[in-house]
Structures are given as C-alpha cells and as structure tokens.
C-alpha positions as a Markdown table, in Angstrom:
| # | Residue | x | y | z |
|---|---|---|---|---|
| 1 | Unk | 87.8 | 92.6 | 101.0 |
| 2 | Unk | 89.9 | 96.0 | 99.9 |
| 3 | Unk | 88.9 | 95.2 | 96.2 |
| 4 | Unk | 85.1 | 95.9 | 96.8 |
| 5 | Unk | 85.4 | 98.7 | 99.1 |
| 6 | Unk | 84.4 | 101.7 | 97.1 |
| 7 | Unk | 86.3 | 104.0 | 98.3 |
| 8 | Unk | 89.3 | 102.4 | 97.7 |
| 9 | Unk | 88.3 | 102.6 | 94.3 |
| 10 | Unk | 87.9 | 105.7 | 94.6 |
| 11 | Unk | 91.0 | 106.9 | 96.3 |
| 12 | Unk | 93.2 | 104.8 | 93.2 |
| 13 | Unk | 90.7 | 107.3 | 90.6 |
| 14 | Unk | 91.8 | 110.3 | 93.0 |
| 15 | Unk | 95.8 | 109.6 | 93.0 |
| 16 | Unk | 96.3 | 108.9 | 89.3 |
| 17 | Unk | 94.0 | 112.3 | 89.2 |
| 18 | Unk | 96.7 | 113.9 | 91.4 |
| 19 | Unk | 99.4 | 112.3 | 89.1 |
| 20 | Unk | 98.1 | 113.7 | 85.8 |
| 21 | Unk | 97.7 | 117.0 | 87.0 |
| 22 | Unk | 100.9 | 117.3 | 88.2 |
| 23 | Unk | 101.5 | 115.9 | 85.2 |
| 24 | Unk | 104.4 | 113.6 | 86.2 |
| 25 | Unk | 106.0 | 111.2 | 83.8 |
| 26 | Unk | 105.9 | 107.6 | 85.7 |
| 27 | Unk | 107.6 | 105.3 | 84.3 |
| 28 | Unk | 106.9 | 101.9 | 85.7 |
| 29 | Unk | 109.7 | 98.9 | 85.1 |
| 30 | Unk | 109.2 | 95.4 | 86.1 |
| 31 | Unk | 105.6 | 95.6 | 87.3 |
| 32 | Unk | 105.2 | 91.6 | 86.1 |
| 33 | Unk | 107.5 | 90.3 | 89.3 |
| 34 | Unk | 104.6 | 91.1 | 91.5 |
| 35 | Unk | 102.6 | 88.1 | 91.7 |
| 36 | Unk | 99.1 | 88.4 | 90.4 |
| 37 | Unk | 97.6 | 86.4 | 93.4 |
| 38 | Unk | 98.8 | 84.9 | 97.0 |
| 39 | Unk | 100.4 | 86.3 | 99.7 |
| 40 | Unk | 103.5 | 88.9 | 98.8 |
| 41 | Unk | 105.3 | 91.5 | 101.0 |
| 42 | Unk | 105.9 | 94.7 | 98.6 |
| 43 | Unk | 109.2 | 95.9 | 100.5 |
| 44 | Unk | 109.2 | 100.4 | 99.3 |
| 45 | Unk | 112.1 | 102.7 | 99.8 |
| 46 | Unk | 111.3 | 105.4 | 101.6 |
| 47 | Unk | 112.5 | 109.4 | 100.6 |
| 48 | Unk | 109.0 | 111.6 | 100.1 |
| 49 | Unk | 105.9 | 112.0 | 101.7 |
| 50 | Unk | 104.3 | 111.0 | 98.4 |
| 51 | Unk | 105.9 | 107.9 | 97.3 |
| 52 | Unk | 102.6 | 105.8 | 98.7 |
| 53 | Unk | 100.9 | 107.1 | 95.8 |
| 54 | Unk | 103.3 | 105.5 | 93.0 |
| 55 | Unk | 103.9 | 102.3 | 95.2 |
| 56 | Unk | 99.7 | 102.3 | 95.4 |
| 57 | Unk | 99.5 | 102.1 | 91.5 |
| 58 | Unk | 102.3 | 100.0 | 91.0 |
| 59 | Unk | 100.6 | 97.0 | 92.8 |
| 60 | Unk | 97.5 | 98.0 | 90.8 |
| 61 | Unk | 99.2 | 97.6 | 87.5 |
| 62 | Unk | 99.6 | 94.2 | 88.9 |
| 63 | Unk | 95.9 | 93.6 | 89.6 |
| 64 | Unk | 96.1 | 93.6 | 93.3 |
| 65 | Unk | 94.8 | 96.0 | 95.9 |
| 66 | Unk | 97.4 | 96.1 | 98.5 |
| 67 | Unk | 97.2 | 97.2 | 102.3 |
| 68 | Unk | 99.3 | 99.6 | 103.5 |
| 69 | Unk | 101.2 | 99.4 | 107.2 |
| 70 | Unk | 100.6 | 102.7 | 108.7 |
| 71 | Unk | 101.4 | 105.0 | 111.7 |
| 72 | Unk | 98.8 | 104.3 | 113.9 |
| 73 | Unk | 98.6 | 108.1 | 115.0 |
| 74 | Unk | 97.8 | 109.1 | 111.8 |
| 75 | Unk | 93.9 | 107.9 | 112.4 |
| 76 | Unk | 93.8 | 110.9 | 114.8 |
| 77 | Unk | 93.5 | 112.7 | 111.3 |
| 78 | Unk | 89.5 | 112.3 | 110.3 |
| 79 | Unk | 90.2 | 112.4 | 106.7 |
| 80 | Unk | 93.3 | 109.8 | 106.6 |
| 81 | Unk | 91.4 | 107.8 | 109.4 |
| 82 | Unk | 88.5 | 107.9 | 107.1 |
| 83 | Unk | 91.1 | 106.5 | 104.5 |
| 84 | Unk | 92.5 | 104.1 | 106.6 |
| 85 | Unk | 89.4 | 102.2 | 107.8 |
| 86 | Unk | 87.9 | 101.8 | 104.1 |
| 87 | Unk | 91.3 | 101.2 | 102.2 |
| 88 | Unk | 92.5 | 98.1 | 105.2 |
| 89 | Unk | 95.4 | 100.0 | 105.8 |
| 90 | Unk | 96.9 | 98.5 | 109.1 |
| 91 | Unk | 97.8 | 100.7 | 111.6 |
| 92 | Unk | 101.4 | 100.4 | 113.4 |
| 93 | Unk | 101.2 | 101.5 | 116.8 |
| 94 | Unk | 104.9 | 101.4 | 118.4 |
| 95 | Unk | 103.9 | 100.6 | 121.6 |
| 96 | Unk | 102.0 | 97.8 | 120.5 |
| 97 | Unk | 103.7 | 96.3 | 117.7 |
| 98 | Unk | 102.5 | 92.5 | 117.8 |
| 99 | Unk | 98.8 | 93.5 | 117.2 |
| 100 | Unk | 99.8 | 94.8 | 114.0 |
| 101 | Unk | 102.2 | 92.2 | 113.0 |
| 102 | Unk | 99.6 | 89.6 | 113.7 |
| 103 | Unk | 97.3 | 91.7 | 111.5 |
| 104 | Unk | 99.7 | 91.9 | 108.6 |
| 105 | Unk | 101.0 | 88.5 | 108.6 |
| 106 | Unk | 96.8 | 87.5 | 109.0 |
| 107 | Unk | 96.4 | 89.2 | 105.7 |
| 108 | Unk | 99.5 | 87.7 | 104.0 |
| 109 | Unk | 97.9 | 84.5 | 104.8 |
| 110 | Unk | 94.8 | 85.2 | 103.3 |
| 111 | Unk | 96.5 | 85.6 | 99.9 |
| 112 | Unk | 96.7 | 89.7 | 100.1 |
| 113 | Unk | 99.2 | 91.6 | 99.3 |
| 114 | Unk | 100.7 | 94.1 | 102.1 |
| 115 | Unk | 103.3 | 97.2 | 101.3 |
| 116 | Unk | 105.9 | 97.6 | 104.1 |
| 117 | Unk | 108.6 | 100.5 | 104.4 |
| 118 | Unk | 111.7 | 98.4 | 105.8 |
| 119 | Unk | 113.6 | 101.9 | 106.5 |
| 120 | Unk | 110.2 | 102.8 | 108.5 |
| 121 | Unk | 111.2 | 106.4 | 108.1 |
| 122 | Unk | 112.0 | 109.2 | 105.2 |
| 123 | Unk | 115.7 | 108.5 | 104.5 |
| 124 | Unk | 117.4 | 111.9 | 104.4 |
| 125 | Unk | 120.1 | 111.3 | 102.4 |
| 126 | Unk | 117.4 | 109.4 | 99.5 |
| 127 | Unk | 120.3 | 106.3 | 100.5 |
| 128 | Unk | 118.9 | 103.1 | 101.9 |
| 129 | Unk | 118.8 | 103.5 | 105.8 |
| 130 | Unk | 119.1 | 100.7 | 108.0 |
| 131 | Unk | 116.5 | 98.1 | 107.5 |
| 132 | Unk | 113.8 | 97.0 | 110.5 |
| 133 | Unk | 113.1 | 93.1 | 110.4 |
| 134 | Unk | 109.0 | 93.3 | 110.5 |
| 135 | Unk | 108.9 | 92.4 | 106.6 |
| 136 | Unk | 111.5 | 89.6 | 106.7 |
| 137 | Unk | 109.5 | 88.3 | 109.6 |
| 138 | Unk | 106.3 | 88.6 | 108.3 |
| 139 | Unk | 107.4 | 87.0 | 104.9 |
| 140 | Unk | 109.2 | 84.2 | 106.8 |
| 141 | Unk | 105.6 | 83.5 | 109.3 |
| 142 | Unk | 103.6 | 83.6 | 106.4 |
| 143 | Unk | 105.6 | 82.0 | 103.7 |
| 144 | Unk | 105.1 | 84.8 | 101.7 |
| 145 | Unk | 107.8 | 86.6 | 99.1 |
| 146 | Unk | 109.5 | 89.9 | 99.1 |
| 147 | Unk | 109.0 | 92.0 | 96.4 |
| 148 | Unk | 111.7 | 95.2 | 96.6 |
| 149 | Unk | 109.4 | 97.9 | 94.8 |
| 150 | Unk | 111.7 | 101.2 | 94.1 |
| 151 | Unk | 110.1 | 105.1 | 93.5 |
| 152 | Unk | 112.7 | 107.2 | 92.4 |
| 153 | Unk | 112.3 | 111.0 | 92.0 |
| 154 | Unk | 109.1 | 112.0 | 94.1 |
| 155 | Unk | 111.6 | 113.5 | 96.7 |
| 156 | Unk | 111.9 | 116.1 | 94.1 |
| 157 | Unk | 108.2 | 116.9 | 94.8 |
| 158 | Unk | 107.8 | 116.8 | 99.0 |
| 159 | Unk | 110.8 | 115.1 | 101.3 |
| 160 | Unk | 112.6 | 116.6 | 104.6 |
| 161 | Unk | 115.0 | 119.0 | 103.8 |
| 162 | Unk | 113.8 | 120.4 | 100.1 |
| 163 | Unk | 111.2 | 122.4 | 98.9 |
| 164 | Unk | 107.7 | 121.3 | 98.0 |
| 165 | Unk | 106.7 | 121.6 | 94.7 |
| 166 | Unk | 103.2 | 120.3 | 94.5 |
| 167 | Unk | 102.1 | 122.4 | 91.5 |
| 168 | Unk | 102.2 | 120.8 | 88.1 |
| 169 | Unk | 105.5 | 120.4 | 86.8 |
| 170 | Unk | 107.2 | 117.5 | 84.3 |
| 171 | Unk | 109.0 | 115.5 | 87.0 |
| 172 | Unk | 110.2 | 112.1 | 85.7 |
| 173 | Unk | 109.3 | 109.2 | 88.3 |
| 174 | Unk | 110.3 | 105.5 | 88.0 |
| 175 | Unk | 109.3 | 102.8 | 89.7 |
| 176 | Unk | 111.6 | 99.9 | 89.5 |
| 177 | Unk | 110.3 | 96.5 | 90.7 |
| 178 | Unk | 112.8 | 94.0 | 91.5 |
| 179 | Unk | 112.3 | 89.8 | 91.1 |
| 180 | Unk | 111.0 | 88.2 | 94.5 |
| 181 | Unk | 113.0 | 87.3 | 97.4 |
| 182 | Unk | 111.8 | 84.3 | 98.5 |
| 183 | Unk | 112.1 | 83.4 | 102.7 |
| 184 | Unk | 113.9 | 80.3 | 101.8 |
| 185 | Unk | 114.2 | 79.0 | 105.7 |
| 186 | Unk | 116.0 | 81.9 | 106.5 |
| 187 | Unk | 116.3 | 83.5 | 109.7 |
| 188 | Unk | 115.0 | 87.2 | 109.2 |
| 189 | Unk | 118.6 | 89.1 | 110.0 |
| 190 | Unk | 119.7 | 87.0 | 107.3 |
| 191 | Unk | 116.7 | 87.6 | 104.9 |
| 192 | Unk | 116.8 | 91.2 | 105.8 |
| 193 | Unk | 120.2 | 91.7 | 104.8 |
| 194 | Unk | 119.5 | 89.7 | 101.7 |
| 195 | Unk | 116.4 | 92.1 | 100.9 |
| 196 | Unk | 118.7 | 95.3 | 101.3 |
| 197 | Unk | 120.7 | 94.1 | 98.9 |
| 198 | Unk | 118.3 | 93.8 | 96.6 |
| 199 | Unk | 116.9 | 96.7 | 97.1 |
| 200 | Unk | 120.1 | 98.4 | 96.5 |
| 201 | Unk | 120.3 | 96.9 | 93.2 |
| 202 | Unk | 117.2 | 97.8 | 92.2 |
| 203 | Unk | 117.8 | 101.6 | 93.2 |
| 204 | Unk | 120.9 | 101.5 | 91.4 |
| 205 | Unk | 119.1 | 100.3 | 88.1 |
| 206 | Unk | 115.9 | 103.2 | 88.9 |
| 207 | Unk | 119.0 | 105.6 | 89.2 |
| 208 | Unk | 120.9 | 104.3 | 86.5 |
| 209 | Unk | 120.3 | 107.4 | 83.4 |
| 210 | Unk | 117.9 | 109.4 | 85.7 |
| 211 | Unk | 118.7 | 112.8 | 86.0 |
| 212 | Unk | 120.6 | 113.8 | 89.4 |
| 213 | Unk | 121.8 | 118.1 | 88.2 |
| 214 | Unk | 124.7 | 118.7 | 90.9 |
| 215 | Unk | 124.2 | 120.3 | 94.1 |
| 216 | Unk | 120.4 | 119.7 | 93.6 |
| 217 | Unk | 119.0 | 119.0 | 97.7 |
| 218 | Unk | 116.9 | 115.8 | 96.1 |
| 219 | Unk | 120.2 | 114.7 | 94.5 |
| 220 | Unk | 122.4 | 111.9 | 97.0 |
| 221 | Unk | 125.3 | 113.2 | 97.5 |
| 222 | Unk | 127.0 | 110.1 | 96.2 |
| 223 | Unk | 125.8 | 111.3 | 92.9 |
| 224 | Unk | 127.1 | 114.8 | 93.0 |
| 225 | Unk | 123.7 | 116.0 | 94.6 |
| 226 | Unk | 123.1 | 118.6 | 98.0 |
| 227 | Unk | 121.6 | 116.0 | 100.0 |
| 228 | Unk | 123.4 | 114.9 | 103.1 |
| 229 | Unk | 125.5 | 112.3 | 103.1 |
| 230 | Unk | 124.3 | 109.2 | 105.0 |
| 231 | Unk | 125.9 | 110.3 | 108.5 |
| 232 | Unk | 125.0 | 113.7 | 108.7 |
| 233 | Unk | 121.5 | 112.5 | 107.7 |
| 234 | Unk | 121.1 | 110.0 | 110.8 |
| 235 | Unk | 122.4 | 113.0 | 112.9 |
| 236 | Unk | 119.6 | 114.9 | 111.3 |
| 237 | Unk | 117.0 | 112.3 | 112.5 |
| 238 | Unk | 118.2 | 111.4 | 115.7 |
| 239 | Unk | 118.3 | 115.3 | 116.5 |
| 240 | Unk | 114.1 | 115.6 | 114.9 |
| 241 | Unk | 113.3 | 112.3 | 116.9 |
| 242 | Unk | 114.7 | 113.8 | 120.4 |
| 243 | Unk | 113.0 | 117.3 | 119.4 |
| 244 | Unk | 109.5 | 114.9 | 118.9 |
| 245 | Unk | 110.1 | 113.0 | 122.2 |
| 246 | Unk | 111.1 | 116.4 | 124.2 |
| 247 | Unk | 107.5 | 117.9 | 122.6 |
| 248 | Unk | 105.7 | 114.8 | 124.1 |
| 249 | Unk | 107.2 | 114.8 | 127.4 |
| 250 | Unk | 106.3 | 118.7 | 127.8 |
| 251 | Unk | 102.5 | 118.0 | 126.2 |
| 252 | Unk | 102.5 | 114.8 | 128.9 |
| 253 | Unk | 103.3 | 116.8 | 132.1 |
C-alpha cells in the first residue's frame, strides 16, 4: 500500500520542502470534506504544472495518501517513472484507456483515494475547460464520491503562457475543498455536469478576495486579468495539440 512505501513518504517531506522555500502562503479551506477512509475521487482544476504538489498535501491533511492518474509517457522520464512506480500513481495511456480505468476504479474499491484532472489538460484561460467523464464514471462503477478540490494561484508560479517564477517569492495559494458529490444513480454526463458545477463554485469561493492586479497573464480575463479568454484559449490548444501530432507523425516516418 502507498502509505508504507517510503519513498512516498519521502516525496510528501520533499514537496512541503519545495513549498517553504519558495516560501508560499497555502492556505488550505475545507480540508474536513475529504473523507478520512473509503473510496473518494479527488476531482483538481487544472492551470500549472505545479498544482499536483498542493492537491498532494491537501489529501494529506486529510490523512490519506492518494494516487495520482498520470500520462503514461511521462514514465519514459527515469526520475518521474522512478516516482510513479513507488508513489502508485496510475498511468493513463490514451491509446489504452480501459487498463487504466480498470486500475483506478480497482483502487477506489479497495477504499483508496485517487486524484483525477476532469479538464485532463492545463486550462489556458485558468477557467474551467470542458470536463472528460473518466471521474464521473469511475465514482459511479465504484460507488465512490466526488470530492471538487480547488488550487488557486500556482499558475502565478509555472503555467502555459506566463513566466516561471520558481525562486522564492510570497505567493498566496488556496486550496478550496468543496462538500462531496455523491453518484446518486446518475448517469455520468449527468454527474459530470453536476461536478462542474461544483467545481465552479468552489473556484469562485478560492477566487472570492484573492488578488487578481489587472492585465496580470495569471489573471482570467473575466477578472480583469491578461489571460485569454476561454475561446482564444481552446484555439491556443487545438493549434499546440496539431503542432504535437505533426511532430509525431514526422518522428514516425
């Protein structure tokens, strides 16, 4: 099990490490709707490359020791394959989907608790993106609950389209953990749509007094902020995703 895996425990000393000397203020709200045992889907927003770290310590706060659903390609990397094999995280392999949907919904089963990006990507814009139906399907198979788990402000430190600013700085971070949205019988376009909702209210609360200066890039531009607007984001996307698949096909032939 991922609680007596030392590394694990060693990687959760190493990212509050990386926290403190960045010396980030995380605030975390709500922590007590994650349930402390059984089977829970921990549904994150997506807008940084380092927004696995907060999500990480937020289910830790809550005594569990979650699994993450990973790209499978990113075992090609010794170090995070290294990672990945010690910490249970399950890799997602697009081509072969059901393997790791078994895997997760196995793991649900067996009382552990599993993170899951529902917008599978960084969302440009820092808006909610569309939502895939993996965690609404998993939650349904396994009976489990959704928990919507918020990280507001790390796409301040790393995201597409703004500067990275890993050295230490005073950031403010909140987490914001919503109640659980239970599967109730429904089918999962309906429970998806019911988990975006409350995801969006529980970004609005995580943005509700945070700081958003205008014209800032990690600002929405709903707020007043640089950051593309949800349309011109998607273009963005579609237009990285063709540049990716146009790379493969060259690297292929």
């Amino acid at each position: 099990m991922a609680q007596r895996e030392p590394v694990y425990q060693a990687v959760q000393v190493l990212a509050k490490s990386i926290l403190a000397a960045q010396g980030l203020r995380v605030e975390y709200r709500g922590v007590h709707n994650i349930p402390a045992d059984g089977g829970v889907v921990l549904a994150v927003n997506h807008t940084s490359y380092v927004d696995f770290l907060e999500a990480g310590l937020t289910a830790r706060r809550a005594g569990r020791w979650p699994r993450y659903m990973m790209k499978a390609e990113l075992r090609e990397n010794p170090f995070i394959g290294f990672l990945m094999k010690h910490c249970k995280a399950i890799g997602v392999d697009r081509e072969h989907g059901a393997e790791s949907y078994h895997e997760a919904v196995t793991a649900l089963e067996a009382g552990e608790a599993v993170i899951v990006y529902p917008e599978a990507t960084i969302s440009r814009s820092f808006e909610l993106k569309e939502f895939k139906s993996g965690a609404a399907r998993m939650a349904i198979e396994s009976g489990s609950p959704i928990v919507p788990v918020v990280v507001w402000g790390t796409q301040r430190i790393w995201s597409k389209g703004t500067e990275r600013r890993i050295g230490r700085h005073r950031f403010p971070v909140v987490v914001q953990v919503g109640p659980p949205v239970p599967p109730d019988g429904d089918d999962p376009a309906a429970l998806t749509a019911r988990l975006r909702t409350a995801m969006q209210e529980v970004l609005d609360e995580a943005q509700d007094g945070f700081p958003a200066p205008a014209g800032e890039l990690w600002v929405p531009a709903r707020l007043g902020g640089g950051a593309p607007p949800p349309e011109k984001a998607l273009e963005l996307e579609r237009e990285e995703f063709a540049r990716r698949r146009a790379a493969r096909e060259q690297r292929g032939s």
